[in-house]
FIGU-651845 format. One record per residue (C-alpha): y, x, z negated; residue in one letter. Coordinates in steps of 0.1 Angstrom, whole numbers, plus 5000, padded with zeros to 4 digits. Layout:
YXZA
...
This chain:
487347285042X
487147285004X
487747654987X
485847734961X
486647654924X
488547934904X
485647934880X
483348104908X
486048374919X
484148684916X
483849004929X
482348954966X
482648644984X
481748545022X
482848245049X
484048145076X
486847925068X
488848195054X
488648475028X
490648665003X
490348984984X
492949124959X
493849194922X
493948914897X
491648654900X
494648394901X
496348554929X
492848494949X
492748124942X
496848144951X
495748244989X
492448074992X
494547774978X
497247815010X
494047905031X
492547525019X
496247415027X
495847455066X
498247765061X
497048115079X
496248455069X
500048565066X
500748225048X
498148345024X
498848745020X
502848595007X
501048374979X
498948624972X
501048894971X
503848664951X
501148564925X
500148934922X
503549014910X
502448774877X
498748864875X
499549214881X
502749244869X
503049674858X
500749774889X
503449504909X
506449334906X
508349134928X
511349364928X
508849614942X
507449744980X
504449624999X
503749775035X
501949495050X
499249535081X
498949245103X
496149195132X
498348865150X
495748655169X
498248535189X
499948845201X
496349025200X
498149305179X
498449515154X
502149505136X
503249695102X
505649565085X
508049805059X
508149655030X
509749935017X
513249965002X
515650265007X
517950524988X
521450444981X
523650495009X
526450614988X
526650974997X
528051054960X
524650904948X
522651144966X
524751434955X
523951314919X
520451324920X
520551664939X
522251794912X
520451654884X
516951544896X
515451214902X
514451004872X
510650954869X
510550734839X
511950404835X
515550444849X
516950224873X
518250514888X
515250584907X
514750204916X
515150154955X
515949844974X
514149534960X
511649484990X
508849294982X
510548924989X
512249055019X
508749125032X
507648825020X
510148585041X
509548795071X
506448755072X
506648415068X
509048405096X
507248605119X
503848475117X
503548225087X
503247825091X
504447765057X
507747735036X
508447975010X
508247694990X
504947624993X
504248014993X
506148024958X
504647754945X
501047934925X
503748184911X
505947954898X
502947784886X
501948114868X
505148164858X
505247794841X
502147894820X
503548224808X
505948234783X
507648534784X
511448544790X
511248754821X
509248494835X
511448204830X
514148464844X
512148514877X
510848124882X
515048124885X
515048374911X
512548224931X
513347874926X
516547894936X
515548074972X
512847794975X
514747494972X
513647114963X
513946924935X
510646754915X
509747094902X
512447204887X
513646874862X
512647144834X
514647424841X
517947534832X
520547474857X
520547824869X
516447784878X
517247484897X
520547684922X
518147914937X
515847614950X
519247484971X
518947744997X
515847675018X
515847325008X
519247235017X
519947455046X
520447265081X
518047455110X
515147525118X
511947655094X
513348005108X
516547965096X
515547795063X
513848075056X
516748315062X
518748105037X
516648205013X
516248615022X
520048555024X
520548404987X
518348704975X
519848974995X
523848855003X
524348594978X
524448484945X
521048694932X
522548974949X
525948964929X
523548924900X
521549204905X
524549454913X
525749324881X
522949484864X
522749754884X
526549874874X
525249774835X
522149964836X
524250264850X
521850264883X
523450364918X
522650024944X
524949804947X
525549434969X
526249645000X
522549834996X
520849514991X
522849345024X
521649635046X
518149615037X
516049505069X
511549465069X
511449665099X
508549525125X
507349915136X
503949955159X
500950155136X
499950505137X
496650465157X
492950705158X
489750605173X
486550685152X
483150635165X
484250345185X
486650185163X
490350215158X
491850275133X
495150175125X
497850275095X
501850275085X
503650585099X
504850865079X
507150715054X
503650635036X
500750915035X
498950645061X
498550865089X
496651135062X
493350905070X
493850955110X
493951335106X
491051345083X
489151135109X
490051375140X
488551635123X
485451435107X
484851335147X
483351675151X
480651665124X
477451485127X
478051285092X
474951025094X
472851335095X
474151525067X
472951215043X
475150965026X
477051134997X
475051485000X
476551804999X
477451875028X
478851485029X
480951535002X
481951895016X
483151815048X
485251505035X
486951725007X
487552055031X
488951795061X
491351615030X
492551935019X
493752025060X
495051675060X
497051675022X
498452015032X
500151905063X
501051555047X
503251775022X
504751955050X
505751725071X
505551365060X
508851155057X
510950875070X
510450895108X
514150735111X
515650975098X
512751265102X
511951445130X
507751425125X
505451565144X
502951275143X
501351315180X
500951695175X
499251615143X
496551365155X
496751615191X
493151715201X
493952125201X
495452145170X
492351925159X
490152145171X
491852435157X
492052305120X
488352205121X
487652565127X
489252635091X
486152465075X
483752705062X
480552475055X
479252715030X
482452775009X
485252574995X
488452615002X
491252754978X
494252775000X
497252545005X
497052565045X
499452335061X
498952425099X
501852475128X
501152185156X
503952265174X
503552625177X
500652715205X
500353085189X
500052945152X
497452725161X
494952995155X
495753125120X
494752975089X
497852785087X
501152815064X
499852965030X
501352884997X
499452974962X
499052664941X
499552664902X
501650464895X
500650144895X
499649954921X
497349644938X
495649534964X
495649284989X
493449195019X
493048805038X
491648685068X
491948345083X
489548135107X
491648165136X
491248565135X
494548615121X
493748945094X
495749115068X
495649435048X
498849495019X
499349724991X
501949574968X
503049824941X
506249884917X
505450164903X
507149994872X
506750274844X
509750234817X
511549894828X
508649644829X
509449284822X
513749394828X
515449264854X
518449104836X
519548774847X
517648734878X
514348884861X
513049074892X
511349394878X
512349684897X
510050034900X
510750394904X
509750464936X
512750694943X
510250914926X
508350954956X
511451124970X
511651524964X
515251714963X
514252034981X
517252075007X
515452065039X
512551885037X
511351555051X
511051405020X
514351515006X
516551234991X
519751095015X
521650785020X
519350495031X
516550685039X
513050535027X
510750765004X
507350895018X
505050684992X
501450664989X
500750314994X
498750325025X
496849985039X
494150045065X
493049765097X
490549855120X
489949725154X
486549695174X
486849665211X
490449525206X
489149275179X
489849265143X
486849435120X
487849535088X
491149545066X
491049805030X
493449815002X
493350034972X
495750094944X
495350464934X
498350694942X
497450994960X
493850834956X
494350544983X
493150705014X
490650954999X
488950614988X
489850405020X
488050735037X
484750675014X
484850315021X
485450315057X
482850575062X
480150395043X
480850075064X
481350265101X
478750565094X
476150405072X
476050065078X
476849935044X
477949585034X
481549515022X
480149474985X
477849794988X
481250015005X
483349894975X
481049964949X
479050324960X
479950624941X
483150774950X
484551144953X
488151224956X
490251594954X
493451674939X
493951964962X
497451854968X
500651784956X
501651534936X
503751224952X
504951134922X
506951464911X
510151454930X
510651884924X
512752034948X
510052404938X
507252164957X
504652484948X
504952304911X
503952024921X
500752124932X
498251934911X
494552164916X
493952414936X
490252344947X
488752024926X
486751804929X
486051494909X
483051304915X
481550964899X
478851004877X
476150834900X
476951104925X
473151294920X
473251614900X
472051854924X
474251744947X
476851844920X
475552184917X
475452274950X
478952174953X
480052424925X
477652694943X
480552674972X
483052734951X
484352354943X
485652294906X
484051994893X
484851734875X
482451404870X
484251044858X
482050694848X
485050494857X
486450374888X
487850664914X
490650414925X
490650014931X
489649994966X
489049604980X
487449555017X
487249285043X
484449305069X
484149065099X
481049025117X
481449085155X
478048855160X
478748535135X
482448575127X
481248545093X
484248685069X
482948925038X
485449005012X
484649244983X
486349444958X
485249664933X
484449474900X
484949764878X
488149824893X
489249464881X
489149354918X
488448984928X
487248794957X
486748454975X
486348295010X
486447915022X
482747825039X
């Protein structure tokens, strides 16, 4: 098998060898190239994901978070993976940003955990044929043909995790430590590859990075980057029409899509039309249910008591679906009570309203199928990193410091972010895999594309690229304020793409639904669609979203 040349990268690709969808068109050719290499879908989703962090760098970097979604072939299985780094666990931490706030610009004060290698090796480990050598390798080859210091800075890092020699003759010293500890560890491949999570996480690079941590006055230290674990957790699961659908748990808005599908089961959508009024209605009204009890009650399930299987229950489904008035859009902020038989049939809790990120999505020829969402969330401190040059985000923001809630800051407890990666399953097989980067976006556009796909029929480049609609009738993820009311973004809107028809816009107004119409992109969604018939892979993702594609014949 011969990938195709990175000249003819584009936008939609399809084949059977193998296929790749994701951000920068260099991050493609890094997976198709470990695809082409014999290596498997997880082999690829690492070099993607690792070249992302240089293609991408601002919407990712490597000292960010990617929850990763993984249909294994061999265990015929869906497994997430948390990429996702915590709080620190120094109590007197939390009690400082409780008493000042959490920093939303820049400060590495409101940088978790480093995660994104962490996930990397594990995947690697747990279903990966390849070194993290050979996964490195197209970032270090980016990173060769950058010039910017922070690159040179982070070819170190990973260099020195990687191990070998022939590479590295034109490095510093310090570029060429990093590639000792998975080249010169005795063991297995498994245990080569926990040298090198362990040089990161316990050695060297970690006494570096707690270095700049105490110099950039930020709160981790060695002890936070030790205890950091990619937990292997089971997905939050719906069926829909036949399929099922699967997403991360509740320290990401995931399981928003599953309760916006429960209630979607009870409306006959192909009838209503693709993307007519009462399309668009009955997707808005059934986000605005799902949002409001997302802000409620989404947070870390280790550490918060969530309500998950009352929330996806059929009663309190039915219940909540019963709050959409076909004729009249909502204005109310109506997070419901699943636990609470008597609640379940009043409107719900009331309360009166006032990023950066990629994409990632692979498949493989042995069936093998991945869906990531790296991000960073990088803001201020792009291209820092001090001496180990591993740009950290500010996804402490995602945290809020209301006393009581299940997003409230605490010692080693993850945020609830929006990074939210989508498989599907078909009669136990693997059928599709969505990314998109978009903040409180991802899953209102994951719900257009899926639908298009499962509803209407529609081709991985036609779901990608049909207009999109999207609400902000929620809060916003981003705002860690402990008065959550403020951070209530519009009560009621709706923002549509332009090629959305105009009568359909007016009649959305006529129910009461504030308006607002955008040319560009509504998110960066990218799509993988497998053919049950052929097994013919079809990759897309939305060209004017800057989104890339390729697949191996």
């Amino acid at each position: 098998m011969n990938p195709r040349s990175e000249s003819s990268i584009g936008w939609h690709a399809s084949g059977r060898g193998g296929a790749v969808a994701a951000g920068g068109a260099e991050a493609v050719q890094a997976g198709i190239d470990l695809l082409a290499q014999g290596g498997n879908a997880a082999d690829a989703a690492v070099a993607t994901i690792m070249a992302l962090s240089i293609t991408d760098h601002g919407l990712f970097a490597i000292g960010g978070e990617v929850p990763f979604m993984i249909y294994d072939a061999n265990r015929r299985q869906v497994e997430v993976l948390s990429g996702l780094g915590c709080a620190p666990q120094d109590a007197k931490a939390i009690e400082w940003y409780m008493a000042n706030g959490i920093p939303t610009a820049g400060d590495i004060k409101a940088a978790p955990v480093p995660a994104a290698l962490g996930l990397c090796i594990t995947a690697l480990m747990r279903y990966g044929t390849k070194s993290f050598a050979d996964a490195a390798a197209p970032a270090l080859a980016l990173l060769d043909a950058g010039g910017r210091n922070w690159h040179e800075r982070l070819a170190h890092t990973l260099r020195r995790m990687a191990g070998g020699r022939d590479w590295y003759e034109r490095l510093a010293r310090t570029l060429r430590r990093m590639a000792e500890a998975e080249h010169t560890a005795r063991g297995s491949r498994q245990e080569k590859l926990q040298a090198a999570n362990d040089r990161f996480y316990t050695g060297d690079i970690a006494d570096e990075l707690e270095a700049w941590y105490v110099a950039k006055g930020g709160f981790l230290r060695k002890a936070d980057l030790a205890a950091h674990v990619t937990r292997v957790e089971k997905p939050v699961t719906v069926d829909y029409r036949g399929y099922t659908v699967c997403k991360c748990d509740t320290w990401t808005q995931g399981p928003v899509l599953c309760q916006a599908l429960r209630l979607l089961e009870g409306f006959d959508l192909k009838a209503m039309g693709h993307l007519s009024a009462d399309y668009v209605h009955a997707l808005v009204e059934s986000l605005k249910l799902a949002f409001a009890d997302r802000d409620e009650y989404y947070g870390d399930p280790l550490l918060t008591d969530v309500p998950t299987t009352a929330l996806l229950a059929g009663p309190y489904t039915d219940i909540r679906r019963e709050l959409i008035d076909m004729a009249a859009a909502s204005t109310d902020i109506r997070p419901g009570d699943p636990l609470t038989p008597a609640a379940l049939k009043g409107p719900g809790l009331h309360r009166p309203g006032p990023g950066g990120t990629t994409t990632c999505v692979v498949a493989d020829r042995w069936g093998n199928l991945v869906a990531a969402t790296p991000s960073c969330n990088v803001f201020g401190n792009k291209g820092d990193g001090g001496a180990t040059g591993v740009t950290h985000g500010n996804r402490l923001r995602s945290f809020n410091t209301c006393p009581g809630h299940p997003n409230c800051i605490a010692p080693g407890k993850r945020p609830r972010i929006t990074l939210t990666p989508t498989l599907v399953l078909k009669d136990g097989r693997p059928a599709a895999a969505i990314s998109v980067a978009g903040g409180d976006l991802q899953d209102q556009t994951s719900l257009n594309v899926l639908l298009n796909a499962i509803e209407f029929g529609f081709s991985a480049a036609d779901a990608v690229t049909a207009p999109l609609f999207s609400t902000f009738h929620h809060e916003n993820s981003f705002n860690p304020s402990p008065v959550r009311a403020d951070t209530f973004v519009e009560v009621g809107s709706v923002c549509v793409h332009s090629g959305i028809e105009d009568a359909v816009q007016q009649d959305l107004k006529r129910r009461g639904h504030t308006i607002t119409v955008t040319s560009g992109p509504i998110a960066n969604p990218v799509m993988l669609l497998i053919d049950p018939d052929t097994g013919l892979l079809h990759a897309a993702g939305d060209p004017a979203a800057g989104r890339h594609a390729a697949a191996i014949d």
